[in-house]
C-alpha positions in Angstrom: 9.0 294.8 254.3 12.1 295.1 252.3 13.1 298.5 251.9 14.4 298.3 248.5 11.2 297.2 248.0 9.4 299.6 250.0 11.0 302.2 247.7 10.3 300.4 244.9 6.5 300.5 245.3 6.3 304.4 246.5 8.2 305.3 243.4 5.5 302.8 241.3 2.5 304.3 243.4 4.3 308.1 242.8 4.6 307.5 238.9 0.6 306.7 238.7 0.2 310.1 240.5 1.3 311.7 237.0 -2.0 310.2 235.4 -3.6 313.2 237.2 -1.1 315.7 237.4 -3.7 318.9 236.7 -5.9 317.7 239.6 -2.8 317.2 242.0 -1.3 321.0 240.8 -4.5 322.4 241.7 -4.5 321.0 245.1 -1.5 321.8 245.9 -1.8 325.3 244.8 -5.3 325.8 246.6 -3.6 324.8 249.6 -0.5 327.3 249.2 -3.0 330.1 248.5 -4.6 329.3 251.6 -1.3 329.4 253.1 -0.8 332.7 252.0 -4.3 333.9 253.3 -3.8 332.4 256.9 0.0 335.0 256.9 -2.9 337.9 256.2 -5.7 336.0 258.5 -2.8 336.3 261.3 -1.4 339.4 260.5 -5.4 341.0 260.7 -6.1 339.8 263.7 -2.6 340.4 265.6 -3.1 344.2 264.1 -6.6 344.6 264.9 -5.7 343.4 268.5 -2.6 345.8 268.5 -4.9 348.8 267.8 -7.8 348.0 270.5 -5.1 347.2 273.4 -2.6 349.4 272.9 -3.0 352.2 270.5 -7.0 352.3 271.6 -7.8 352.6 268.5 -11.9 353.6 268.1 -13.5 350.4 266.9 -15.2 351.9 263.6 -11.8 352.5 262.3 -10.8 348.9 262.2 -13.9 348.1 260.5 -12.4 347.8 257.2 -9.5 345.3 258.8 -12.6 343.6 260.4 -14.4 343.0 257.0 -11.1 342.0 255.5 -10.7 340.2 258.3 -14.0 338.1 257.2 -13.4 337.8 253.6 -9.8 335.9 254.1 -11.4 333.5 256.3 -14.4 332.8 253.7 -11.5 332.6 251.1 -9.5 329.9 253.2 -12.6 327.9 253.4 -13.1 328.1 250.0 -9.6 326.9 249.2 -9.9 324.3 251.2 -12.9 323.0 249.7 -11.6 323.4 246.3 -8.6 321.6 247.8 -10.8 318.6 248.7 -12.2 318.6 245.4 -9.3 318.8 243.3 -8.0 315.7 245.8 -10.7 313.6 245.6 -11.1 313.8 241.1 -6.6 313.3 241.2 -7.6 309.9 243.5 -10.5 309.0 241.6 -8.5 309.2 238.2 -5.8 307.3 239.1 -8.2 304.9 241.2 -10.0 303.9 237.7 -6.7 304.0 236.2 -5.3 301.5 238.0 -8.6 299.1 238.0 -8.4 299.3 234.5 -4.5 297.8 234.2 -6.0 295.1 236.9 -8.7 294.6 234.4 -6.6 294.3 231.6 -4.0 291.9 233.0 -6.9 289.7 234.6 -8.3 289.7 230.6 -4.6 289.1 229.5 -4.2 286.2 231.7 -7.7 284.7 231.2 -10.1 282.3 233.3 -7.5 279.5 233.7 -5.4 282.2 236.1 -8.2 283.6 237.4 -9.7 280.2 238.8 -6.0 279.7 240.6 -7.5 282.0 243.5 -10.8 282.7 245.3 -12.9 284.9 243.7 -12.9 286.7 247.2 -9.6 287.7 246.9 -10.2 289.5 243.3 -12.8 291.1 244.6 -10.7 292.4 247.8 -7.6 293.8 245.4 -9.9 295.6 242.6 -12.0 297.0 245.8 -11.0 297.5 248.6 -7.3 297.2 248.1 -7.6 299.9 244.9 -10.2 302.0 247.6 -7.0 302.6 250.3 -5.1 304.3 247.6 -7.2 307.4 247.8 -5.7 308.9 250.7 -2.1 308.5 249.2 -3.0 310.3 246.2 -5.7 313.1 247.4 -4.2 313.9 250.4 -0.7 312.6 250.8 1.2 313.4 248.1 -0.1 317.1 247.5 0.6 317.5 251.4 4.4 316.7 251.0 4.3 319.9 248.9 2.2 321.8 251.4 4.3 321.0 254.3 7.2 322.6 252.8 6.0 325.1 250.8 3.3 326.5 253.4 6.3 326.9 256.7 8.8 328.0 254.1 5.9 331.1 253.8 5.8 331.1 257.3 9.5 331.9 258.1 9.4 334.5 255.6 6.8 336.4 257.4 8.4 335.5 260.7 12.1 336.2 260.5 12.1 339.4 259.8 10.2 340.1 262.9 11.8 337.8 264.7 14.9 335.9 264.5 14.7 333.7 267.3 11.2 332.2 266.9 11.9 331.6 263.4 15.0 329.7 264.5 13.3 327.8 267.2 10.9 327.2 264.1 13.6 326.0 261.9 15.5 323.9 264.7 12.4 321.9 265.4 10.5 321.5 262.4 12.6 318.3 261.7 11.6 316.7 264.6 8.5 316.4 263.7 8.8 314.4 260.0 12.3 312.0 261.9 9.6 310.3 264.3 7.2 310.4 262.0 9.7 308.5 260.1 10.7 306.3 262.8 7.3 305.4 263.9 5.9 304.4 260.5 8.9 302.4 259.3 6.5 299.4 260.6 3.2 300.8 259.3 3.5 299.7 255.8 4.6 295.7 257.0 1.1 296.2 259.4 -1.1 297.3 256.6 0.3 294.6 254.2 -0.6 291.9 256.7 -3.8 293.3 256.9 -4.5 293.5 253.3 -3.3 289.6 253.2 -5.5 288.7 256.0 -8.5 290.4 254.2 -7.8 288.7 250.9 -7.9 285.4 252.9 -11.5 285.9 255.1 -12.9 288.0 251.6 -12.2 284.9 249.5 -12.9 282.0 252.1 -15.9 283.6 253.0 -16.9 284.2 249.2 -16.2 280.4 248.8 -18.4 279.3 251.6 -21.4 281.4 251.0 -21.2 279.8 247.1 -21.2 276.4 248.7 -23.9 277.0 251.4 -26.1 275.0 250.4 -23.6 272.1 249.9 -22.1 272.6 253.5 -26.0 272.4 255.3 -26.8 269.0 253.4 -23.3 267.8 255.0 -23.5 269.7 258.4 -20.4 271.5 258.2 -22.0 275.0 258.4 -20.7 275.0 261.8 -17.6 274.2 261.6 -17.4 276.6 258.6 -18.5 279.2 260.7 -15.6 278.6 263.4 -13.1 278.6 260.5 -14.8 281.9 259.1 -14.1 283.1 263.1 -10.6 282.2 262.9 -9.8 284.2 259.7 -12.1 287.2 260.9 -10.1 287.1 264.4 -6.5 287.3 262.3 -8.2 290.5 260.8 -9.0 291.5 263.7 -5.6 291.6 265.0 -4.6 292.6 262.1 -6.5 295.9 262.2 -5.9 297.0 265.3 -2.0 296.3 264.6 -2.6 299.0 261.7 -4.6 301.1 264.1 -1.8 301.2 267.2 0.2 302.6 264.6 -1.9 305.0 263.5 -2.3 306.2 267.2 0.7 306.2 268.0 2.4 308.1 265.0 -0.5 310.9 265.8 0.6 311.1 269.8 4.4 311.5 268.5 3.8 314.2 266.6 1.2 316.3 269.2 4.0 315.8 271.5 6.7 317.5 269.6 4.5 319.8 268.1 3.0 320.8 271.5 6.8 321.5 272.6 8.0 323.8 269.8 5.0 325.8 270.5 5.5 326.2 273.8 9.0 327.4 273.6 8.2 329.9 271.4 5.6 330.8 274.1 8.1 331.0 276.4 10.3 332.8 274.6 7.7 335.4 273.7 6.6 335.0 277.7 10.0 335.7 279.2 11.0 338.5 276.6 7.7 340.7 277.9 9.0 340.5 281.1 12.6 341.7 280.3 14.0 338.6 281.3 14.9 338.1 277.5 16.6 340.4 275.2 17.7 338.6 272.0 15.6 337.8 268.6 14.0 341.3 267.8 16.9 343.1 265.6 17.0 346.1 268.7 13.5 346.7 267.9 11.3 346.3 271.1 8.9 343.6 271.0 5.4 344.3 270.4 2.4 342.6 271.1 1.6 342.6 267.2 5.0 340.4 266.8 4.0 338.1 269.7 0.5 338.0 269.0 1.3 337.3 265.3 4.1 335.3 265.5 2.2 332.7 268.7 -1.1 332.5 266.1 1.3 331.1 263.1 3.2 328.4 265.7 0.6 326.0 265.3 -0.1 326.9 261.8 3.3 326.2 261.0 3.7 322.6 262.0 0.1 321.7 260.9 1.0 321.3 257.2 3.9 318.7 258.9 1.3 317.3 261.7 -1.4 316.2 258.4 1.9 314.8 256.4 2.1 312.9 259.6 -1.5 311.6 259.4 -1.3 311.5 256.0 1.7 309.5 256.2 -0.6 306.3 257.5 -2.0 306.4 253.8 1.1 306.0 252.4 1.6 302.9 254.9 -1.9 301.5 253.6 -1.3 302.3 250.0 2.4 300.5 250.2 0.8 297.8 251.8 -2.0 297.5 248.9 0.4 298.1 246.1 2.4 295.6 247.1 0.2 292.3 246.1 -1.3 294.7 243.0 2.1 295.5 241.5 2.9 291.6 241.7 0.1 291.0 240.2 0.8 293.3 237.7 4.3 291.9 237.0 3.1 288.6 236.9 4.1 286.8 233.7 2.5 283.3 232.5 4.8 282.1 229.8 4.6 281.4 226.1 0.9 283.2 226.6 -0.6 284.2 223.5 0.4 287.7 223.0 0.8 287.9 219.4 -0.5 290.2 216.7 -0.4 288.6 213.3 -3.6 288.2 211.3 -5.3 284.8 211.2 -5.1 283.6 207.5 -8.6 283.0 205.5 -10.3 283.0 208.8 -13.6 281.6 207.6 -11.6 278.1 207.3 -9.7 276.3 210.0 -6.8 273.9 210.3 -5.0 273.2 213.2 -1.7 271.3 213.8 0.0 270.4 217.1 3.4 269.3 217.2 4.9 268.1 220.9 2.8 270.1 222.5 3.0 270.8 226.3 0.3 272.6 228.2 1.0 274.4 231.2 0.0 275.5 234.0 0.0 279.3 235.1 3.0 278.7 237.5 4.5 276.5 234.6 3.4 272.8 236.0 3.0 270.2 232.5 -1.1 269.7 232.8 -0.9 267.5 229.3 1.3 266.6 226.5 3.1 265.7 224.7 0.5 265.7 222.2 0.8 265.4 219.1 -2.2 265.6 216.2 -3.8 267.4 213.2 -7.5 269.0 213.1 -7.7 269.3 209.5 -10.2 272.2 207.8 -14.0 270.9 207.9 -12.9 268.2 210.3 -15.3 266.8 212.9 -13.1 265.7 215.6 -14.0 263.7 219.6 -11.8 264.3 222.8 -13.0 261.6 225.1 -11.0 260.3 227.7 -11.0 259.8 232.0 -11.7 262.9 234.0 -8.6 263.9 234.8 -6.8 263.2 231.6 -6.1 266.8 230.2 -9.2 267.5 227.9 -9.9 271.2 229.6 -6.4 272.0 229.6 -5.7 270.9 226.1 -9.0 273.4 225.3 -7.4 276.0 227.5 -4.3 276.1 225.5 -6.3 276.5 222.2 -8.1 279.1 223.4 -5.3 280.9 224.2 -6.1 280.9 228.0 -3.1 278.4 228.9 0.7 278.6 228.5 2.1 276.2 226.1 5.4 274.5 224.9 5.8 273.0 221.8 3.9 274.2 218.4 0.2 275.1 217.5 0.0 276.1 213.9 -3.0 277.5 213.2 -3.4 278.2 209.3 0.4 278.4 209.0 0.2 280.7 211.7 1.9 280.0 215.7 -0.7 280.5 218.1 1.6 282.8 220.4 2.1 285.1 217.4 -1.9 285.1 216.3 -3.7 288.8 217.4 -5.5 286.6 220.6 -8.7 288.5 219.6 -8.8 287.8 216.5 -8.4 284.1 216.7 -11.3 284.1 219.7 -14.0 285.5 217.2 -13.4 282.8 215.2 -14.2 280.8 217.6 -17.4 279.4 218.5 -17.3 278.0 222.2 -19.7 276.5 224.3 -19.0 274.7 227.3 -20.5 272.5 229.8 -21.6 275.3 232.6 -23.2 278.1 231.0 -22.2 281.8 232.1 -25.1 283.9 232.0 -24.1 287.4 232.5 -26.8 290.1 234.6 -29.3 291.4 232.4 -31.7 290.1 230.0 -31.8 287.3 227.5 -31.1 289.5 224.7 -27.9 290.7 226.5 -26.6 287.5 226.8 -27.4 286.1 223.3 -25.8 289.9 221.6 -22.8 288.9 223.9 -21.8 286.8 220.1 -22.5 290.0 217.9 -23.3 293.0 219.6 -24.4 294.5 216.3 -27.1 291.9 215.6 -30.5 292.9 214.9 -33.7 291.4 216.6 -34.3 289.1 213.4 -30.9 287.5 213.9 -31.6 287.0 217.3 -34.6 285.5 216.7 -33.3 283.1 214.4 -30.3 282.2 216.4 -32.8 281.1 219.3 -35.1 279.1 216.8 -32.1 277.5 215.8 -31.0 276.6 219.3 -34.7 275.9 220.2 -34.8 278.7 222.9 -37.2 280.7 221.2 -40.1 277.8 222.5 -39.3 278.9 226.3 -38.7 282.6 225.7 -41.8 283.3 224.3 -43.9 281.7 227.3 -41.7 284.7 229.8 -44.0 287.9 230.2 -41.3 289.8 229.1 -39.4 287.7 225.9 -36.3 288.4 225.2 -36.3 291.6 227.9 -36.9 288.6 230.5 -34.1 289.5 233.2 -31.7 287.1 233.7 -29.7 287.1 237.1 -26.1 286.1 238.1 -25.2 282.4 237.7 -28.0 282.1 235.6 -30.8 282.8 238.6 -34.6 282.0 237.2 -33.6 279.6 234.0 -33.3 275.7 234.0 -29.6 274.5 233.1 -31.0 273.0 230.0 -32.3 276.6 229.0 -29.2 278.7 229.9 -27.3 275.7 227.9 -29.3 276.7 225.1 -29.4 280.1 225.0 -25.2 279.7 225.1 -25.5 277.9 222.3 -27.7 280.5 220.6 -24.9 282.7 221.6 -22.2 281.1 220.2 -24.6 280.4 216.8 -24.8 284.3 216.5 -20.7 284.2 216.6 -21.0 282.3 214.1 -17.2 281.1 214.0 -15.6 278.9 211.9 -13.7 277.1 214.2 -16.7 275.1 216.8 -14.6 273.9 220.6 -17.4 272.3 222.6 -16.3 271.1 226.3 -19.3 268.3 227.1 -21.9 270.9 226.1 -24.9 268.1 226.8 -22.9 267.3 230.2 -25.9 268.1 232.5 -29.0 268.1 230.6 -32.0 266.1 230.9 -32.3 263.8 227.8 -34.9 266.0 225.7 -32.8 269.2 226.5 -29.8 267.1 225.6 -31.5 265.8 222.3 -32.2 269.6 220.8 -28.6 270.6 221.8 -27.2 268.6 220.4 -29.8 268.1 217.1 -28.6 272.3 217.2 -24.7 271.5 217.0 -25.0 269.1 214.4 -26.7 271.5 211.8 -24.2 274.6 213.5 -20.9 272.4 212.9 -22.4 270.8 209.4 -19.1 271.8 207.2 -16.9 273.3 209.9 -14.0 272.4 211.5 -14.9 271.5 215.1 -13.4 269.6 218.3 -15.4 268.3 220.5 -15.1 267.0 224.2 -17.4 264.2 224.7 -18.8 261.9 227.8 -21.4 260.0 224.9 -19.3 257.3 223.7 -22.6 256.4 221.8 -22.3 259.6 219.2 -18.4 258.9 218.3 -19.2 257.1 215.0 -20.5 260.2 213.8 -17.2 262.0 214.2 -14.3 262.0 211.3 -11.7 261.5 214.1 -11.9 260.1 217.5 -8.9 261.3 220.2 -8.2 259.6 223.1 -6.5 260.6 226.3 -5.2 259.4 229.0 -2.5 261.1 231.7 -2.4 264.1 229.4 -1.3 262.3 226.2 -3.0 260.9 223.6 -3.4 257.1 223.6 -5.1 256.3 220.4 -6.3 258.7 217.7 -8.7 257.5 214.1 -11.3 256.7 213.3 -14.2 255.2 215.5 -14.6 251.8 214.0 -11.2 252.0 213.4 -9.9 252.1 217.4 -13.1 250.9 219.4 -12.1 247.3 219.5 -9.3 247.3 221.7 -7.5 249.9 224.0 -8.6 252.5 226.3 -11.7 253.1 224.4 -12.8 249.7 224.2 -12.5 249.4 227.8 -14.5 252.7 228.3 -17.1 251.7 226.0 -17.6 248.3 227.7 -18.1 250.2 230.7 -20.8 252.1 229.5 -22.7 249.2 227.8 -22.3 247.7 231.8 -24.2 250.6 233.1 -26.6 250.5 230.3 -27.6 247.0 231.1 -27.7 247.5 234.6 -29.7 250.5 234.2 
């Protein structure tokens, strides 16, 4: 990884850390505090030990230093659970923080974006990708404090005893953070592999587990499943690339830290014996100072030793910010971002002028197109599959990016408040999306406000209310994901009873009768004619035999319009009048 980039993403991941600054104080002062207690738990013990060696001191005089003795170690427990706790609510602030900004921009960027990638691999970065992030801000970044406040405590104790352990201290403390340093400059390329080779196996495997069914009928479940292998064994790799790391960053630092505490053993060693005589000020060495000084060696390069182990976090959370930050940054063009009022909503007129509509990464998917859906308007897109109707329908609904004009009531669609516009709107498309919960949730989903007797009537009106009243539950009859336990013509309808409880003034209908059997077909669509009765509304449609009905027929081809007018008006020659003696064909054949 770059390291301009590198330091890009831990100043990015560093700013979210201020989202939770009271948390993150906390911690770091209930680990300073226990700091300060392990100076008096040392200083207890090396005393007590002082007075039952050599001053042979009676034991029932120390008993005060004993119970003191017990209370700072009770206290340095609790510190260090309080230092948990404060740790895990600053990661778990920030964790939700940043879900939500995923969230949003997902929202912001809408289905047409979203579809680009497996649904595997948006599960894997709000997840599991988010998840690694705890470490980096419950443990890391308060320990960065710790590790210099807590030794800086240290040498104040020590040098004044001491001046040569506390610069043995000081000489070698460095050591420990430069291969720390040197040993994790590849961590953060590791853990970003990894994280790309999760995405991959989380999505394909998503993808085929959706499909199973399809891939059994066509016996490639096998083959599949050796594909599924191959992507499991690069994450495999991956892992233990991350893990070797991790290993061998904690070895480097045991090794220098087992080093500088044994030459201040050996210092401490050779001056009982005589053989030294420097580092005490003239004062003779006791075994207080030794004793003292040997139980705060390991204590002081701990705080450095969990920065260390800490610091694989920080490779994991660099790693995982990386593909979340460009995300983040990621900017489809000429989006709808604007925030002007739709004029006199409950009327709609739309006018497209050279239109182009394009993709997320800014490929043309249609257009030009030029045409004008005037107020109360009734108007067909028919055309080949292939020809641009969903992306044209994308582009209205604010979903794709667009060049050109779309004038909605004198307003341009990129500066229309996007919410606004959408709740005039009243969609419904050819695979219904039934969310997880009940019926009733799923029809509110067009006015959460509603009460039960416009819920009612919505279903009568959509004819769902003949099914629902058969379930032994009615409207509280759950529903599960993808629609699990209903028919497609019933989910159909109860989207349409949805989108009747909008009750929008503007009706955009992708094939809604698409894949219904003919009596489901025939109430949908006897429903839409009374819902769009008076409204303006566009219309994709695969019956060629309902056109004459419409004020307006469109007709596409390669993303452009071909012929626009009305049906009697363009059947006889032209695209249409190939596609409708096509259909007549089939019906004869049929």
């Amino acid at each position: 990884m770059d390291k301009q980039l590198q330091r890009e993403l831990t100043k990015w991941l560093k700013s979210q850390s201020k989202l939770a600054k009271p948390w993150l104080m906390l911690s770091v002062g209930m680990g300073f505090l226990s700091g300060l207690l392990l100076v008096a738990q040392a200083g207890l013990l090396a005393y007590i030990l002082q007075q039952l060696v050599i001053e042979q001191t009676d034991k029932h005089q120390l008993v005060p230093y004993f119970i003191g003795l017990v209370l700072t170690v009770a206290l340095r427990a609790a510190c260090s659970w309080g230092r948990e706790v404060a740790g895990y609510r600053c990661g778990e602030e920030i964790r939700l923080h940043i879900r939500t900004l995923i969230i949003n921009r997902l929202h912001q960027l809408g289905p047409a974006f979203i579809k680009g990638r497996p649904a595997g691999s948006w599960a894997s970065l709000i997840l599991e990708q988010v998840e690694e992030m705890q470490d980096f801000f419950a443990r890391y970044i308060p320990q960065m404090a710790l590790s210099v406040l807590i030794p800086l405590v240290i040498l104040i104790a020590v040098f004044p005893l001491n001046w040569a352990a506390g610069l043995i201290f000081l000489i070698t403390a460095p050591l420990v953070p430069l291969f720390m340093a040197l040993v994790g400059i590849g961590a953060a390329d590791a853990s970003r592999r990894n994280f790309t080779a999760m995405q991959r196996l989380s999505g394909h495997f998503y993808d085929r587990l959706q499909g199973l069914a399809t891939l059994r009928l066509f016996d490639r479940a096998e083959a599949e499943a050796e594909n599924l292998h191959d992507a499991a064994d690069v994450l495999r790799k991956r892992t233990m690339e991350v893990l070797r790391l991790a290993f061998l960053s904690s070895a480097v630092l045991e090794f220098f830290t087992a080093i500088s505490i044994a030459l201040v053993a050996v210092y401490f060693g050779f001056s009982f014996i005589g053989e030294l005589n420097f580092g005490h000020y003239g004062v003779p060495i006791t075994l207080f100072t030794g004793f003292f000084i040997l139980l705060l060696a390991p204590e002081f390069y701990q705080p450095l030793r969990d920065l260390g182990t800490f610091y694989h976090a920080k490779a994991q959370a660099i790693g995982a910010a990386e593909s979340i930050v460009t995300f983040l940054n990621t900017e489809a063009d000429n989006m709808s971002h604007g925030d002007q009022p739709l004029n006199t909503p409950e009327t709609i007129a739309i006018r497209l002028r050279e239109v182009n509509v394009l993709s997320p990464q800014g490929q043309v998917l249609a257009g030009p197109l030029s045409f004008d859906l005037n107020a109360h308007q009734q108007v067909a897109l028919v055309g080949p599959s292939g020809a641009g109707k969903t992306s044209l329908l994308n582009a209205l609904l604010g979903f794709l990016p667009y060049e050109g004009s779309i004038v909605i009531n004198g307003t341009e669609l990129r500066e229309l408040d996007p919410v606004q516009w959408r709740q005039a709107i009243s969609w419904v498309g050819q695979n219904p999306l039934l969310i997880h919960g009940s019926i009733k949730d799923n029809i509110v989903l067009g006015n959460p406000q509603a009460t039960d007797a416009q819920i009612r009537q919505v279903a009568e009106q959509a004819f769902a209310h003949e099914f629902i009243e058969h379930l032994a539950r009615g409207y509280d009859h759950p529903v599960g994901d993808r629609s699990a336990g209903l028919s497609v013509g019933q989910a159909q309808r109860l989207a349409l009873a949805r989108a009747l409880l909008q009750n929008g003034s503007f009706w955009l209908l992708d094939e809604p009768t698409a894949s219904l059997d003919a009596n489901s077909e025939r109430l949908v669509q006897q429903s839409l004619n009374q819902a769009t009765q008076g409204q303006t509304a566009l219309m994709i449609s695969h019956r060629l035999d309902q056109l004459a009905g419409m004020d307006t027929v469109l007709v596409m081809e390669n993303g452009q319009i071909v012929q626009q007018g009305h049906f009697s008006q363009i059947s006889q020659e032209g695209l249409l009048a190939d596609m409708l003696s096509h259909t007549d064909k089939r019906d004869l054949d049929a």
